[in-house]
C-alpha positions in Angstrom: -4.2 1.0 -8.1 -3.0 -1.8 -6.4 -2.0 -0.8 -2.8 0.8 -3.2 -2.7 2.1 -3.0 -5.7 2.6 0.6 -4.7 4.0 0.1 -1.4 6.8 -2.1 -2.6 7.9 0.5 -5.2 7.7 3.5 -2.1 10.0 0.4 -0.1 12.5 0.2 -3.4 12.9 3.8 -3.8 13.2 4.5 -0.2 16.2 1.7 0.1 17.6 3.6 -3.0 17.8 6.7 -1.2 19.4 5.2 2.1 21.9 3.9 -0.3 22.8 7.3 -1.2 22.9 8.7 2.4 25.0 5.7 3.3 27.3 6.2 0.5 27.5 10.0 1.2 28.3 9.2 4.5 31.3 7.2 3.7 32.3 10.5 1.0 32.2 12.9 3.8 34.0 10.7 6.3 36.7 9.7 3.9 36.8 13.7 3.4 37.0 15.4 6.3 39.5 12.4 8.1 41.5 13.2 5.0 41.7 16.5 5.9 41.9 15.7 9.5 44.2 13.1 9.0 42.3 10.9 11.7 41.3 8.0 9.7 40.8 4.9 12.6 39.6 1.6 11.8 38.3 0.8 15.0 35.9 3.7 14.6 33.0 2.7 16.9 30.7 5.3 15.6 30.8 4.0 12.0 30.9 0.0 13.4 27.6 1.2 14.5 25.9 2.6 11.8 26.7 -0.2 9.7 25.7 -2.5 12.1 22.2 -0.7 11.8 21.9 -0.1 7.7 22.2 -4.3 8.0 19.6 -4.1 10.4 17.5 -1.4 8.4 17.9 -2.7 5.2 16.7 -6.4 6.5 14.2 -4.6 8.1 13.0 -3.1 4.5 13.8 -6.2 3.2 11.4 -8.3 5.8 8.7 -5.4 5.3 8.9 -5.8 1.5 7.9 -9.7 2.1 5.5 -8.9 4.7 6.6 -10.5 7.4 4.8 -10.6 10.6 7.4 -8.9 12.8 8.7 -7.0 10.2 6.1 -3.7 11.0 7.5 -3.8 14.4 10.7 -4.1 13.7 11.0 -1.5 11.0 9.5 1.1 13.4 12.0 0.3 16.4 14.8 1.5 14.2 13.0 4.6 12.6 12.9 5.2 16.6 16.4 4.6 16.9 17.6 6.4 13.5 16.0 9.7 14.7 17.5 9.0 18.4 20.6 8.0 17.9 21.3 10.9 15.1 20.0 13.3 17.6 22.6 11.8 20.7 25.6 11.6 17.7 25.5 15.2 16.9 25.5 16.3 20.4 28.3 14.2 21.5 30.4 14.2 18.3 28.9 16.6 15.1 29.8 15.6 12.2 32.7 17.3 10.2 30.4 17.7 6.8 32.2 19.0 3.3 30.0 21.6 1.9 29.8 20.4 -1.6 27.3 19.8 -4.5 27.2 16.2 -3.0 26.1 17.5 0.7 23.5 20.0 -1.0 21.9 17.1 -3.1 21.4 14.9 0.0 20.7 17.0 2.7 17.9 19.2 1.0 16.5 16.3 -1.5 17.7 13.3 -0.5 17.1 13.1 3.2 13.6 15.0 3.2 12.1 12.7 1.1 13.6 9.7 3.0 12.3 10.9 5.8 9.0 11.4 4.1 8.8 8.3 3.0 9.6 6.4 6.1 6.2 8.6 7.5 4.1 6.9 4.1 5.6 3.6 5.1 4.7 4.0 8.8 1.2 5.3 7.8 0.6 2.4 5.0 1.4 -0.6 7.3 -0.4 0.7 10.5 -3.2 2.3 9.4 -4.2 0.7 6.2 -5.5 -2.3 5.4 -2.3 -3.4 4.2 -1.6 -4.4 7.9 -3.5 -7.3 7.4 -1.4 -8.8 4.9 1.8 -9.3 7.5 0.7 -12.6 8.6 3.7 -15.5 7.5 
């Protein structure tokens, strides 16, 4: 099989789950600040993480072209993702609803994201796909 052809797909279907971690995401927030009553628009935590889906999905986007920064690029914010999630739930965890909707992305959703940002990482650094990010 063509090992391009293949890494674009794993690139499309990743993006398709970050859509649905983003989108939960915005369910449990709108949730819990229901519940909470503590909706603010100036919240700077989720300024942030929109700030970096842009960034991510550009990112995917720029890999999925193969451009020549794009490799570098897309590991930064896997660095950051995993950091940055780590520092959020120390200083503010998350007020998740326990629902059908949490169960789906947290024990499918999120492992196979995360297993598929490892094949991506794998496919453009140590395969000779690496060769191809040259424009």
């Amino acid at each position: 099989m063509d090992l391009k052809k293949n890494f674009h797909g794993i690139l499309i279907f990743k993006a398709i789950l970050f859509f649905l971690i983003i989108i939960w995401g915005g369910y449990n927030q709108t949730i819990t600040n229901n519940i909470n009553n503590n909706f603010s628009l100036l919240d700077i935590g989720g300024l942030g993480f929109l700030i970096f889906s842009i960034c991510y999905l550009w990112s995917c986007y720029s890999l999925y072209k193969l451009k020549k920064n794009s490799r570098v690029f897309f590991l930064s914010l896997v660095f950051l993702f995993v950091i940055f999630g780590f520092l959020a739930e120390l200083i503010k965890p998350m007020q998740i609803s326990y629902d059908f909707f949490y169960i789906f992305v947290f024990y499918i959703v999120s492992p196979l994201f995360f297993i598929l940002q490892g094949i991506i990482l794998t496919l453009i650094y140590f395969t000779d796909l690496k060769f191809n990010f040259v424009n």
